[in-house]
C-alpha positions, -999 to 999 in steps of 0.1 A, spaced: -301 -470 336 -309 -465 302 -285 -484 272 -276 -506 300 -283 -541 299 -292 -561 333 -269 -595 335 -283 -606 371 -308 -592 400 -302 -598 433 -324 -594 459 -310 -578 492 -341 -570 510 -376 -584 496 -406 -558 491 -432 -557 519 -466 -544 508 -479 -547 538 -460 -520 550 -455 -504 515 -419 -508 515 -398 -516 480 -374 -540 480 -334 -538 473 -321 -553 451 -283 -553 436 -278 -555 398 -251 -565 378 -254 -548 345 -235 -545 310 -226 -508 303 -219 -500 266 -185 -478 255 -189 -449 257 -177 -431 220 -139 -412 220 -146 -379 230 -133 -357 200 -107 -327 213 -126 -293 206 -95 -273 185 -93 -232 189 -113 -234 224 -99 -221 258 -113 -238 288 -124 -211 314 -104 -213 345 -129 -220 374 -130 -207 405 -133 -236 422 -101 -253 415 -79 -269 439 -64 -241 461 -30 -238 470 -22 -258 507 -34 -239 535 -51 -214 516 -92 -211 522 -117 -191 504 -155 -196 514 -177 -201 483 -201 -175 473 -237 -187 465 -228 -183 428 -202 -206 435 -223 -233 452 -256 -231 431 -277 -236 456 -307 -214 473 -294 -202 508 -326 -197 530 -327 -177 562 -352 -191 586 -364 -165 615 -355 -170 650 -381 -192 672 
């Protein structure tokens, strides 16, 4: 991660380039503040669509909703 400064490396599984597989490894690593986020004054947040809903009420997401590409395959 960038701005991030690595304190220790431990290695959970070693590489095997025999078999062309990377190793894992878990880091421990120093994460700098991150600066006060300034309040924007005169702005409405937009209400989204996708807020919590009320309990026990369901409403299926539109694609606009879910930003993703919904691809119909043909039958086999």
């Amino acid at each position: 991660m960038e701005g991030c400064t690595i304190l220790e490396k431990k290695v959970i599984i070693p590489p095997q380039p025999a078999e062309r597989r990377l190793g894992v490894y878990d880091y421990l690593v120093e994460v700098p503040p991150a600066p006060p986020e300034k309040p924007r004054a005169g702005k409405k947040t937009p209400v989204s669509r996708s807020a919590t809903p009320d309990h026990g009420s369901f409403t299926r997401a539109t694609p606009e909703e879910m930003g993703a590409v919904i691809r119909r395959l043909p039958p086999r």
